[in-house]
C-alpha positions in Angstrom: -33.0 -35.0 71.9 -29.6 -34.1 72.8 -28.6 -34.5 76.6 -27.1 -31.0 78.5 -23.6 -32.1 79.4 -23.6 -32.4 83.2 -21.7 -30.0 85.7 -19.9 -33.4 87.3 -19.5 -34.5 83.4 -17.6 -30.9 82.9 -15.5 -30.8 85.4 -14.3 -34.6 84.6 -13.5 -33.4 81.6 -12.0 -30.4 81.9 -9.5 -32.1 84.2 -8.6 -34.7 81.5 -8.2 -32.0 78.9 -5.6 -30.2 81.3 -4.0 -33.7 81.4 -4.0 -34.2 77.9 -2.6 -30.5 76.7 0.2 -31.5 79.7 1.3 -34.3 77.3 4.9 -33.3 75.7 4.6 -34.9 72.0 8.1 -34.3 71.1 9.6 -36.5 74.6 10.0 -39.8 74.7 7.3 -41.1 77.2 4.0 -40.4 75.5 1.0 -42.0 76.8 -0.2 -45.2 76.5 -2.8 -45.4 73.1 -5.5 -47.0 75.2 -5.4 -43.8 77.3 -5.1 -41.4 75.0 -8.2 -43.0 72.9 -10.5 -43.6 75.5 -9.6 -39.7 76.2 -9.8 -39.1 73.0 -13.5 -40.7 72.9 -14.8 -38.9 76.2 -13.6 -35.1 74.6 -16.0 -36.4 71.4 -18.8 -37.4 73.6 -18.9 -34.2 75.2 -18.0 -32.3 72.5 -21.0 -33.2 70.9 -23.3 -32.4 73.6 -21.7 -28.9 74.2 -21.6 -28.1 70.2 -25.6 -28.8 70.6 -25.9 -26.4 73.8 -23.6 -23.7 72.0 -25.9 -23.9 68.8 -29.2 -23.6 70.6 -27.5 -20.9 73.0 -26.9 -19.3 69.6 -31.0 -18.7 68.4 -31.0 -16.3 70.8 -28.5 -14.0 69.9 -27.3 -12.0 66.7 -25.2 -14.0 64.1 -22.6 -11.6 63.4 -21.9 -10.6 67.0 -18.5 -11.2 68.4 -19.9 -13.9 70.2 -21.8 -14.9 67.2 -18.7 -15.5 65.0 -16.6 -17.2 67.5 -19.0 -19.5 68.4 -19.5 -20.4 64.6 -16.3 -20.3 64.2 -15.7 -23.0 67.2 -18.7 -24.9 66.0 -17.4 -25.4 62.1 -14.7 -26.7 63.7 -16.3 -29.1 65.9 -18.4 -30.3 63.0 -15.0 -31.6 61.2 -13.1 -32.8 64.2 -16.1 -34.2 66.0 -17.0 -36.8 63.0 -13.3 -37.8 62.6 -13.4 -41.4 62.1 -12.0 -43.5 65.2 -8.0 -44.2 65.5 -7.3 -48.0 65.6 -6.2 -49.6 68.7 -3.2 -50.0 67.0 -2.6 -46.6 66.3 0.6 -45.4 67.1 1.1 -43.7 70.5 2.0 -40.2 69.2 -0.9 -40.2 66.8 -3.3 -41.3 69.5 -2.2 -38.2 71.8 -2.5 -35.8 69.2 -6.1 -37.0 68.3 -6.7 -36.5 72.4 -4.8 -33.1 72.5 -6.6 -31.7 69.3 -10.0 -32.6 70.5 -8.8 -30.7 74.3 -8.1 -28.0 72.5 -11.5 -28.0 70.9 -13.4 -28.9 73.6 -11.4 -25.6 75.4 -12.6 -23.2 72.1 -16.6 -24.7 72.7 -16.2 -24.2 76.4 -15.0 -20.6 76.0 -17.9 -20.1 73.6 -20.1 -20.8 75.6 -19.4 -18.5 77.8 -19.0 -16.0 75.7 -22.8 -16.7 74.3 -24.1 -16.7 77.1 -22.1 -13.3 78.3 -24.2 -11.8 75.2 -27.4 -13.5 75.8 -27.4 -11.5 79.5 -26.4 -8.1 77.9 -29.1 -8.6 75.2 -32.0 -9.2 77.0 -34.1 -6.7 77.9 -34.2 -5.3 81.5 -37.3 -6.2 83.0 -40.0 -3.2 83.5 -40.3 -1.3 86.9 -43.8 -0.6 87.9 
């Protein structure tokens, strides 16, 4: 049994993905690899645990809704980037912050479907009866 990513876990992490994204690749002071890794690690953590939400959120509504298709979309996606076999310590810099701005980036198309699931799973269900 997966764990529901926590609302103190989400916002941790949304801040370190606007950190991560604020990274410019092509200077010359990138970030140190520990950083970036361990960054790099938490994104795939909770990635995981909000790919599982997003698919369960998913049962409920139709597969080939707009919501439907974006969150396959995002969730194909996680499936390959999720499962990416760690960087070495030694990795170098650059190649560590693009591993940490890649899975931001992701973790930014699972968070938006999400929403967007859930946006269709309130429009969908039926309006409860008046008496």
């Amino acid at each position: 049994m997966t764990r529901a990513p926590v609302e103190d876990d989400k916002d941790e992490v949304l801040a370190l993905v606007a950190t991560a994204l604020s990274w410019d690749l092509n200077g010359h002071v990138l970030p140190a690899v520990d950083v970036a890794l361990g960054m790099a690690e938490s994104f795939s953590r909770y990635g995981r645990d909000i790919a599982d939400e997003l698919r369960t959120q998913c049962l409920n509504i139709s597969a080939d809704s707009w919501a439907g298709l974006g969150a396959q979309a995002a969730l194909g996606e996680a499936a390959r980037r999720l499962n990416l076999r760690r960087l070495a310590p030694t990795a170098a810099p650059r190649s560590a912050a693009h591993r940490a701005q890649d899975l931001a980036r992701l973790i930014q198309a699972l968070t938006r479907a999400t929403g967007q699931v859930s946006e269709e799973r309130a429009r969908s269900s039926p309006a409860p009866l008046r008496r």
